[in-house]
PQR file of N, CA, C, O and H, with PARSE charges and radii, in Angstrom:
ATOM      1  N   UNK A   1       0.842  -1.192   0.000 -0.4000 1.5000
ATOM      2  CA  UNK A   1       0.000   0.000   0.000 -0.0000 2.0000
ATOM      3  C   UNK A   1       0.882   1.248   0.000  0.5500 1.7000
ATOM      4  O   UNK A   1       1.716   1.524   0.862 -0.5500 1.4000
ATOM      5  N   UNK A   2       0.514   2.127  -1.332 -0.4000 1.5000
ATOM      6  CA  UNK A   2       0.909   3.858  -0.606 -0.0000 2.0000
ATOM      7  C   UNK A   2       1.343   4.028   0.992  0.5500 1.7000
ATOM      8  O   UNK A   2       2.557   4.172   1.133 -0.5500 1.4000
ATOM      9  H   UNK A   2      -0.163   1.904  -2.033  0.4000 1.0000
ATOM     10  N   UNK A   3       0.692   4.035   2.019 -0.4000 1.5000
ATOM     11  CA  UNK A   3       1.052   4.491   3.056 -0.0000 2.0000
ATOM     12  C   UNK A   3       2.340   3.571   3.803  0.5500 1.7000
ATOM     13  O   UNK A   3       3.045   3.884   4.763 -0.5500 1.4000
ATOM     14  H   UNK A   3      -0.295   3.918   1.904  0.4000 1.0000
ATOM     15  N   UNK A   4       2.343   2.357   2.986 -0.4000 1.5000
ATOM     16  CA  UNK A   4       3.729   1.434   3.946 -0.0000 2.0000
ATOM     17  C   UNK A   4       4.555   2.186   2.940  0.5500 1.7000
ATOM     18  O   UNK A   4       5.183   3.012   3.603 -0.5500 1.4000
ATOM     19  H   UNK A   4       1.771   2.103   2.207  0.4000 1.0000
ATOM     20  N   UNK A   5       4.894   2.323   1.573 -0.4000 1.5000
ATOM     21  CA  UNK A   5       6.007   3.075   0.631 -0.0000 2.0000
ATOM     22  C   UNK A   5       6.323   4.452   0.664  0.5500 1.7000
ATOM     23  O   UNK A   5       7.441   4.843   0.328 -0.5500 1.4000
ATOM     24  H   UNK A   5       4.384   1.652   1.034  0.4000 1.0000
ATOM     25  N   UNK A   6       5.257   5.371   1.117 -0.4000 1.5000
ATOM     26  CA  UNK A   6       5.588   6.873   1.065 -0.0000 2.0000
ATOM     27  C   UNK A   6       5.629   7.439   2.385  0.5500 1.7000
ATOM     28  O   UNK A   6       4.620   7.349   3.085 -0.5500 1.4000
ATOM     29  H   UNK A   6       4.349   5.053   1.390  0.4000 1.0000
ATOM     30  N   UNK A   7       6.724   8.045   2.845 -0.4000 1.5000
ATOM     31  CA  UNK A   7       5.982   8.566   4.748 -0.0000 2.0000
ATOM     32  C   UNK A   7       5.661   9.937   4.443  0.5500 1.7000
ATOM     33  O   UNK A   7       4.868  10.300   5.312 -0.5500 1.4000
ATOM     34  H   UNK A   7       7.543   8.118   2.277  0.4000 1.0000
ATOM     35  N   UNK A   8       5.827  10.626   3.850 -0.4000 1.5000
ATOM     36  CA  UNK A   8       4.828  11.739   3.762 -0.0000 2.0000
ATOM     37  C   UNK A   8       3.382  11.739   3.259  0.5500 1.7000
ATOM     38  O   UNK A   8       2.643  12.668   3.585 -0.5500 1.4000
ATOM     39  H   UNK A   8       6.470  10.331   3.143  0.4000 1.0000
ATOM     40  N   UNK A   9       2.921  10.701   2.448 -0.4000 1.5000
ATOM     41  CA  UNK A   9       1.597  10.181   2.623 -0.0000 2.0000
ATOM     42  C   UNK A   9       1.000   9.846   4.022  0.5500 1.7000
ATOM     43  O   UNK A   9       0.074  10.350   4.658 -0.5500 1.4000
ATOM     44  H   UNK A   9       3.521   9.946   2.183  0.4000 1.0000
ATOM     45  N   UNK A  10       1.858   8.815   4.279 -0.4000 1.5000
ATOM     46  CA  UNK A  10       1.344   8.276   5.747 -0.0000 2.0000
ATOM     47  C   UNK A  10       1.347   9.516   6.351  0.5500 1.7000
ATOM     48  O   UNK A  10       0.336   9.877   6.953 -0.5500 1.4000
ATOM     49  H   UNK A  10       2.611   8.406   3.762  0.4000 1.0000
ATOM     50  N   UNK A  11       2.393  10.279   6.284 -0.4000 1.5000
ATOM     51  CA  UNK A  11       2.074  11.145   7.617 -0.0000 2.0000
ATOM     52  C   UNK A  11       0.315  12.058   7.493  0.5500 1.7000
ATOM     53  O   UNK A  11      -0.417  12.380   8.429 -0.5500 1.4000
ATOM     54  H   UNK A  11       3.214   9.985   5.795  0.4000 1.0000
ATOM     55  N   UNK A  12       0.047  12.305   5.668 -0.4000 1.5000
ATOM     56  CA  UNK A  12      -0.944  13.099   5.600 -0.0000 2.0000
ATOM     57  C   UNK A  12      -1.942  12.340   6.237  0.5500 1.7000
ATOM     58  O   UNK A  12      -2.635  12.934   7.063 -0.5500 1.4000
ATOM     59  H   UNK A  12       0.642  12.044   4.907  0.4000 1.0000
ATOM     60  N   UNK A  13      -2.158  11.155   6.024 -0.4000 1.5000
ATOM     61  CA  UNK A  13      -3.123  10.263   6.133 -0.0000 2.0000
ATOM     62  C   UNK A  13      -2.986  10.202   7.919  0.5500 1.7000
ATOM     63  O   UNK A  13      -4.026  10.358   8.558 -0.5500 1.4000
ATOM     64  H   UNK A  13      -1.595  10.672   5.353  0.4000 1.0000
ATOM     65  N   UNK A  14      -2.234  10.071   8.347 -0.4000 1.5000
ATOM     66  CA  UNK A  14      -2.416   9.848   9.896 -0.0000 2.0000
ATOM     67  C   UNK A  14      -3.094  11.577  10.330  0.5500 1.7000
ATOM     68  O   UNK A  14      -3.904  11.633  11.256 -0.5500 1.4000
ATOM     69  H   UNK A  14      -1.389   9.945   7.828  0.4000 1.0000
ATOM     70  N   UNK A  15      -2.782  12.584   9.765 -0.4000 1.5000
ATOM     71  CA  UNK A  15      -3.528  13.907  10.257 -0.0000 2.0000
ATOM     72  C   UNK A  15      -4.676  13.452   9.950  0.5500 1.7000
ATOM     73  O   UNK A  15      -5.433  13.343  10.915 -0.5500 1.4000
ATOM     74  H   UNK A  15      -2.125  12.538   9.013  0.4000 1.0000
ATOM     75  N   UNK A  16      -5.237  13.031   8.586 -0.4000 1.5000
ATOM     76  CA  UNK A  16      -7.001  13.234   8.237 -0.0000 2.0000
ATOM     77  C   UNK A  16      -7.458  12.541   9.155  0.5500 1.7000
ATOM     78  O   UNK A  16      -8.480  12.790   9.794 -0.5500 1.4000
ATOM     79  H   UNK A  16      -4.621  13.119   7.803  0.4000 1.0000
ATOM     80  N   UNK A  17      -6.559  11.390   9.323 -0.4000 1.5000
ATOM     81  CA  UNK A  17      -7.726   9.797  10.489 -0.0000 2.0000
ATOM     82  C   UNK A  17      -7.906  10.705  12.001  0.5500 1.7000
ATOM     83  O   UNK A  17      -9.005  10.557  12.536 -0.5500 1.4000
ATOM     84  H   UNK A  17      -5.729  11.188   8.803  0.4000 1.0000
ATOM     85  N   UNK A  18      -7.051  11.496  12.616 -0.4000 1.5000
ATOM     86  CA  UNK A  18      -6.806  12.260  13.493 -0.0000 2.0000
ATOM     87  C   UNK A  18      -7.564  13.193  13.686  0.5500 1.7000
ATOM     88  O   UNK A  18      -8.012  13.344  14.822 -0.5500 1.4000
ATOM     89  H   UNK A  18      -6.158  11.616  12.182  0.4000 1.0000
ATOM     90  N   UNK A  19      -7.861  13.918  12.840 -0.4000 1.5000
ATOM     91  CA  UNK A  19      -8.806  15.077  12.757 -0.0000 2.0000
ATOM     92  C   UNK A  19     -10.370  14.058  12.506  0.5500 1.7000
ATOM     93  O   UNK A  19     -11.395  14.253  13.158 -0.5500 1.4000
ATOM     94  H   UNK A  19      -7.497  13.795  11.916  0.4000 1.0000
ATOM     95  N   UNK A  20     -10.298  13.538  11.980 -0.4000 1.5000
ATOM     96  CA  UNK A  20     -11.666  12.596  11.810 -0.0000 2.0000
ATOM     97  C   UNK A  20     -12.237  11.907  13.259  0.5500 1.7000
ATOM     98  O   UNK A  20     -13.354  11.956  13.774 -0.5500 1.4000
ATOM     99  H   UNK A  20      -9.465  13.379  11.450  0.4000 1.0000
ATOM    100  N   UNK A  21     -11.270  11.400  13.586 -0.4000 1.5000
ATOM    101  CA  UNK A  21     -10.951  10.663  15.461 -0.0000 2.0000
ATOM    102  C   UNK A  21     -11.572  11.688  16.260  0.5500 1.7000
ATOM    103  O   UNK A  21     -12.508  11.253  16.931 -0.5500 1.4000
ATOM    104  H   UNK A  21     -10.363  11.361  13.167  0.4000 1.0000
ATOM    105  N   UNK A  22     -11.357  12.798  16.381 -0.4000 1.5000
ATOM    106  CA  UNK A  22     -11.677  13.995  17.346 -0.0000 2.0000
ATOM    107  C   UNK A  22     -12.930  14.480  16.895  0.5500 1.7000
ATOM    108  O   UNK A  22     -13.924  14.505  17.620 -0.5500 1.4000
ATOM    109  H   UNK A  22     -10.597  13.151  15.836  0.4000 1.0000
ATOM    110  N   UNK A  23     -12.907  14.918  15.555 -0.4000 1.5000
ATOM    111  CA  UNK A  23     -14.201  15.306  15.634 -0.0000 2.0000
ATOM    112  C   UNK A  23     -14.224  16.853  15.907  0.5500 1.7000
ATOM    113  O   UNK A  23     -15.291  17.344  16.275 -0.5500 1.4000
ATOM    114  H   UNK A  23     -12.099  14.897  14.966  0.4000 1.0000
ATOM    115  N   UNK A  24     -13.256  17.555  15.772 -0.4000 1.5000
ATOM    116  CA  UNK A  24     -12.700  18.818  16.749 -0.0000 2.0000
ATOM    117  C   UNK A  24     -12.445  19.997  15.066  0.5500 1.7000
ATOM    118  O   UNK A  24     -11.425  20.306  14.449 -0.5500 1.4000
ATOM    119  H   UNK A  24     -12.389  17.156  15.473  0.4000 1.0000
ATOM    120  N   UNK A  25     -13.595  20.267  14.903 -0.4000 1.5000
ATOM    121  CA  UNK A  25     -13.159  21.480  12.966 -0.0000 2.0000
ATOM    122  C   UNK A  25     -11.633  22.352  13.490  0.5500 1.7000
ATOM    123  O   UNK A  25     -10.726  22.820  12.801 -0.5500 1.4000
ATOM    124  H   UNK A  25     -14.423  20.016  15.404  0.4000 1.0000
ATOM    125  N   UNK A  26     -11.775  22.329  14.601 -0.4000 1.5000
ATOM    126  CA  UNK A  26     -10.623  23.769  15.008 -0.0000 2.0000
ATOM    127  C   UNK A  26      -9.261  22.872  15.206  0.5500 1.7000
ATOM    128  O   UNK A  26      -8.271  23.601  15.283 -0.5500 1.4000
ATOM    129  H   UNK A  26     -12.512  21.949  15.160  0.4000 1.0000
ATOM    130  N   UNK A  27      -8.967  21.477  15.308 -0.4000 1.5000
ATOM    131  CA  UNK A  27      -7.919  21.195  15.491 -0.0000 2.0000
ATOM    132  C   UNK A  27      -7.766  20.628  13.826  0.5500 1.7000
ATOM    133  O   UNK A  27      -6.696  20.021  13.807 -0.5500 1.4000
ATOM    134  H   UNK A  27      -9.770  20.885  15.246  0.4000 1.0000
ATOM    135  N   UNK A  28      -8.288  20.588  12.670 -0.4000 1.5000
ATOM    136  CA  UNK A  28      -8.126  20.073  11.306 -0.0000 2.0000
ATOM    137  C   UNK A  28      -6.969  20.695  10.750  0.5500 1.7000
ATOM    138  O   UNK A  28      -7.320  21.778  10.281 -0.5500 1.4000
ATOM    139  H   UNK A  28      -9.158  21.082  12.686  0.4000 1.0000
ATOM    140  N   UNK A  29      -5.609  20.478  10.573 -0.4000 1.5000
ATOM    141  CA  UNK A  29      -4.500  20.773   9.932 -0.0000 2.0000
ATOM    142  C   UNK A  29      -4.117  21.464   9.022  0.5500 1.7000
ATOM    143  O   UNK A  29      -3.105  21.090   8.428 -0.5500 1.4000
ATOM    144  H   UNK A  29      -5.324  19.599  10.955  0.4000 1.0000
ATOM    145  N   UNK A  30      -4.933  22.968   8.509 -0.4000 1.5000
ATOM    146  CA  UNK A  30      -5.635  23.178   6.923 -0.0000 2.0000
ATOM    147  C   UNK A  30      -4.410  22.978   6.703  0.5500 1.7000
ATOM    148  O   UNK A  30      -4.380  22.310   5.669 -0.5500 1.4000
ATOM    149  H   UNK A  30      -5.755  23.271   8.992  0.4000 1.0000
ATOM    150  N   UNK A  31      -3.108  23.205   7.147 -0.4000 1.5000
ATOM    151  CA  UNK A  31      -1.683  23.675   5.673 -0.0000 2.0000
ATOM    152  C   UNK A  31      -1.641  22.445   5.114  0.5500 1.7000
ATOM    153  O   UNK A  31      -0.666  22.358   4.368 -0.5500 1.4000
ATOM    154  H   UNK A  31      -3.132  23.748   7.986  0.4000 1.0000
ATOM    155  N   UNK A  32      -2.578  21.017   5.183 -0.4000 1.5000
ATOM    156  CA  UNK A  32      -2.507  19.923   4.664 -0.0000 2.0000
ATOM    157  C   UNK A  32      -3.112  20.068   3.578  0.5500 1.7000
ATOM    158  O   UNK A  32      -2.595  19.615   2.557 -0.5500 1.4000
ATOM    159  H   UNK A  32      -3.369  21.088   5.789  0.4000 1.0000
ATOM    160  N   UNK A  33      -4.222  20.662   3.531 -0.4000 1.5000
ATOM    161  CA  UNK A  33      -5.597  21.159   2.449 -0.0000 2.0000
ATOM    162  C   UNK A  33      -5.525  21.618   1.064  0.5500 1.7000
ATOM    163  O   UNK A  33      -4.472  22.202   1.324 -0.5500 1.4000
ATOM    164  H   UNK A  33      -4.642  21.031   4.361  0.4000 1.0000
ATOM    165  N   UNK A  34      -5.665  21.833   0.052 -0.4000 1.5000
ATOM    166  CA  UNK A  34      -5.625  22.301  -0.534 -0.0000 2.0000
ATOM    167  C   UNK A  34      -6.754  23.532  -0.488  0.5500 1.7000
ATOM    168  O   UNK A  34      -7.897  23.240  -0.134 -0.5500 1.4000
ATOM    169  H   UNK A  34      -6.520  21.359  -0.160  0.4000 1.0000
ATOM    170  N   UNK A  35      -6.433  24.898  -0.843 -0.4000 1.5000
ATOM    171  CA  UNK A  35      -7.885  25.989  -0.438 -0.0000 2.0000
ATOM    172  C   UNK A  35      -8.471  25.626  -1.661  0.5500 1.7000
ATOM    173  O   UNK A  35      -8.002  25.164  -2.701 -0.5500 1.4000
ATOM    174  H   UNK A  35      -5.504  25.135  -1.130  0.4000 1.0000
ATOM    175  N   UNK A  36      -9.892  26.018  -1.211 -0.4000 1.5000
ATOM    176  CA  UNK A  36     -11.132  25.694  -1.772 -0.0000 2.0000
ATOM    177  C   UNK A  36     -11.242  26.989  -2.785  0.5500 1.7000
ATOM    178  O   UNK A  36     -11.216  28.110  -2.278 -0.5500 1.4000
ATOM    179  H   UNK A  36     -10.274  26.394  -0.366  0.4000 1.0000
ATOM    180  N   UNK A  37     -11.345  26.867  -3.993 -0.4000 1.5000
ATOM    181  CA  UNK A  37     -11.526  28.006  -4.841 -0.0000 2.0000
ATOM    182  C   UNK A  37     -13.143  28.228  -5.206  0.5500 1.7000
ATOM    183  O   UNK A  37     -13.882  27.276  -5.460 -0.5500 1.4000
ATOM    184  H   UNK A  37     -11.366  25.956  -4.405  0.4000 1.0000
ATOM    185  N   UNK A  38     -13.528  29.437  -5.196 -0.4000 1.5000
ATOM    186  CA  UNK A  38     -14.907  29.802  -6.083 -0.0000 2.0000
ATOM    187  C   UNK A  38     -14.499  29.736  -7.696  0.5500 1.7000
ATOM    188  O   UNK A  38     -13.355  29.709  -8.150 -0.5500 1.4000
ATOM    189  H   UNK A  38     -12.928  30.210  -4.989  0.4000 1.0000
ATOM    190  N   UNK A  39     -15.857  29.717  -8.495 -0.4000 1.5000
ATOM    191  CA  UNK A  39     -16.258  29.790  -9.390 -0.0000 2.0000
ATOM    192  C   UNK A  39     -14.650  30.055 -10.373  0.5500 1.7000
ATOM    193  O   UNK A  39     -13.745  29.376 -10.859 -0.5500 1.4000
ATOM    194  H   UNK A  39     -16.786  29.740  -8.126  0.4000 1.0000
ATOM    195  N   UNK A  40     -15.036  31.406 -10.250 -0.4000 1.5000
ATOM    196  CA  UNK A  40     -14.246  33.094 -10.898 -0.0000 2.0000
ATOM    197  C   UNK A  40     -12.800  32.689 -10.651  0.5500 1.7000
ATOM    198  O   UNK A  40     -11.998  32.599 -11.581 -0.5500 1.4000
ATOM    199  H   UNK A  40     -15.771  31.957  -9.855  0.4000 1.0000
ATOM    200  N   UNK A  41     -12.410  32.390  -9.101 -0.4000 1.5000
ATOM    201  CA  UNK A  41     -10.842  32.206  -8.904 -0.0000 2.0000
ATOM    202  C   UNK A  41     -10.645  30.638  -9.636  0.5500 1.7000
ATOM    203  O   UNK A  41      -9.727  30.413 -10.424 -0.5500 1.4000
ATOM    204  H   UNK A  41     -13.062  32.462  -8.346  0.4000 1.0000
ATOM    205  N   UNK A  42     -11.309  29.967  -9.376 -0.4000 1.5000
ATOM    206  CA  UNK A  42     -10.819  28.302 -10.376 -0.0000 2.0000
ATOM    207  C   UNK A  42     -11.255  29.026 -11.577  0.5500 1.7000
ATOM    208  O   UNK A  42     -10.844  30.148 -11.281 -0.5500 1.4000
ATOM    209  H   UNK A  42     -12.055  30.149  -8.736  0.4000 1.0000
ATOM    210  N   UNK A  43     -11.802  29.153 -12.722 -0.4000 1.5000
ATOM    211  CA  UNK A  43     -11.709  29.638 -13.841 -0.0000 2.0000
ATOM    212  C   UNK A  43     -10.262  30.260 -14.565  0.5500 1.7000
ATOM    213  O   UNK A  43      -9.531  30.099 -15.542 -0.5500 1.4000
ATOM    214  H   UNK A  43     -12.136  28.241 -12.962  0.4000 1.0000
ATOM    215  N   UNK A  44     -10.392  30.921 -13.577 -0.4000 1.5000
ATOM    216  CA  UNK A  44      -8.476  32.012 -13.338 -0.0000 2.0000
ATOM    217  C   UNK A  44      -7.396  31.006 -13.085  0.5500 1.7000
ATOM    218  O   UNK A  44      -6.558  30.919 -13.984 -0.5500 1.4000
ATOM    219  H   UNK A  44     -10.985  31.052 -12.783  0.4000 1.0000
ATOM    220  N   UNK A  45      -7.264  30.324 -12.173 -0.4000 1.5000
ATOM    221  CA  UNK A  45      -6.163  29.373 -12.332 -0.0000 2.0000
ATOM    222  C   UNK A  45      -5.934  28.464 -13.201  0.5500 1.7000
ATOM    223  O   UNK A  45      -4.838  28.036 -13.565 -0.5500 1.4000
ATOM    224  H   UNK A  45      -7.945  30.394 -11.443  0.4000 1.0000
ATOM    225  N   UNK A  46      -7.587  27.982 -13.745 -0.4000 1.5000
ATOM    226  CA  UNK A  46      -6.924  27.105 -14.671 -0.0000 2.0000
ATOM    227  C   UNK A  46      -6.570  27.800 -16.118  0.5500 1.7000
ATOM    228  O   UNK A  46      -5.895  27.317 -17.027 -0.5500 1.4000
ATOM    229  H   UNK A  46      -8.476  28.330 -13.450  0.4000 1.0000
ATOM    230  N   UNK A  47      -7.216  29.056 -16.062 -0.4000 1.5000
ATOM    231  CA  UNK A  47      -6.652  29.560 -17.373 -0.0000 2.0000
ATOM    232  C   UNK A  47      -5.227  30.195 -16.974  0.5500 1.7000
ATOM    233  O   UNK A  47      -4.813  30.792 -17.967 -0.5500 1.4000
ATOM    234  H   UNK A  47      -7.765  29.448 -15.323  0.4000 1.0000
ATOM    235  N   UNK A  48      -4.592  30.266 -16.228 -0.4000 1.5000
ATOM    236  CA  UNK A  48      -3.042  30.699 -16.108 -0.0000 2.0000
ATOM    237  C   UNK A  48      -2.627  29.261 -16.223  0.5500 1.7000
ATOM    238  O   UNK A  48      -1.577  29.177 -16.861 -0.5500 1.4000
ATOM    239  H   UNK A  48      -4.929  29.780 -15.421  0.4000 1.0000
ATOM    240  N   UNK A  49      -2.908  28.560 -15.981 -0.4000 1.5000
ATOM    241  CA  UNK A  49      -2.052  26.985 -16.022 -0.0000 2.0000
ATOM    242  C   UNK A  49      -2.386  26.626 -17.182  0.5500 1.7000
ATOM    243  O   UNK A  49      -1.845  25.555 -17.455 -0.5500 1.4000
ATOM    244  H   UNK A  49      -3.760  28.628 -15.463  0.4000 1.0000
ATOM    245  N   UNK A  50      -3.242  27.150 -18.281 -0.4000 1.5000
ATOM    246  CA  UNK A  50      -3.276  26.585 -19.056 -0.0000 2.0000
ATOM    247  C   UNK A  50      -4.416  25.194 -19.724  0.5500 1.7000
ATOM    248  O   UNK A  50      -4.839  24.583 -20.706 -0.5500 1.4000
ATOM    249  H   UNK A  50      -3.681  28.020 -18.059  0.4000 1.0000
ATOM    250  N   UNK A  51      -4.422  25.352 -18.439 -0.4000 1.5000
ATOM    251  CA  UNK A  51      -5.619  23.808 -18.454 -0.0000 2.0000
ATOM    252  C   UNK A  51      -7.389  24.004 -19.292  0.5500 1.7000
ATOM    253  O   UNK A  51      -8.239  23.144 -19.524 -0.5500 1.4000
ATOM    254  H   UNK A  51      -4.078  25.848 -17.642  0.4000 1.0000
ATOM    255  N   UNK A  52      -7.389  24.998 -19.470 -0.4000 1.5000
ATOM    256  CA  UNK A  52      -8.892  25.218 -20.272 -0.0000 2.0000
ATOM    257  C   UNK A  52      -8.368  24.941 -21.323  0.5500 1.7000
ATOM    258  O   UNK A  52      -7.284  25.355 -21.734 -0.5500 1.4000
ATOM    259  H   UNK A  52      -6.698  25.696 -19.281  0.4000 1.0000
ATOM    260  N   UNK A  53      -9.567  23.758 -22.165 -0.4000 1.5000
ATOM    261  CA  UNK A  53      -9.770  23.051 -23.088 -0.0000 2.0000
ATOM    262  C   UNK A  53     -10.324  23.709 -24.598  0.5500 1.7000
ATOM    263  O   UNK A  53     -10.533  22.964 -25.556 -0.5500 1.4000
ATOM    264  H   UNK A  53     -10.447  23.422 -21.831  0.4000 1.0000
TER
END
């Protein structure tokens, strides 16, 4: 499995099970997260990256 081969996986994966375990929104790890974009700002990134089809 991913998590026995990569330890920075495992490590992500041991925060989510952790934050899931508690149950606690205020102890959730965001710098793990990726931020959540609206509409307008994902539109914008993917047209600077290039990615619109």
């Amino acid at each position: 499995m991913l998590v026995n081969k990569n330890a920075d996986f495992r490590e992500f994966i041991d925060t989510i099970n952790g934050d899931i375990q508690t149950n606690d929104k205020r102890r959730i790890a965001l710098q793990y997260y990726d931020k959540v974009l609206d509409d307008e700002s994902l539109d914008r990134y993917l047209s600077e990256k290039g990615l619109r089809g």
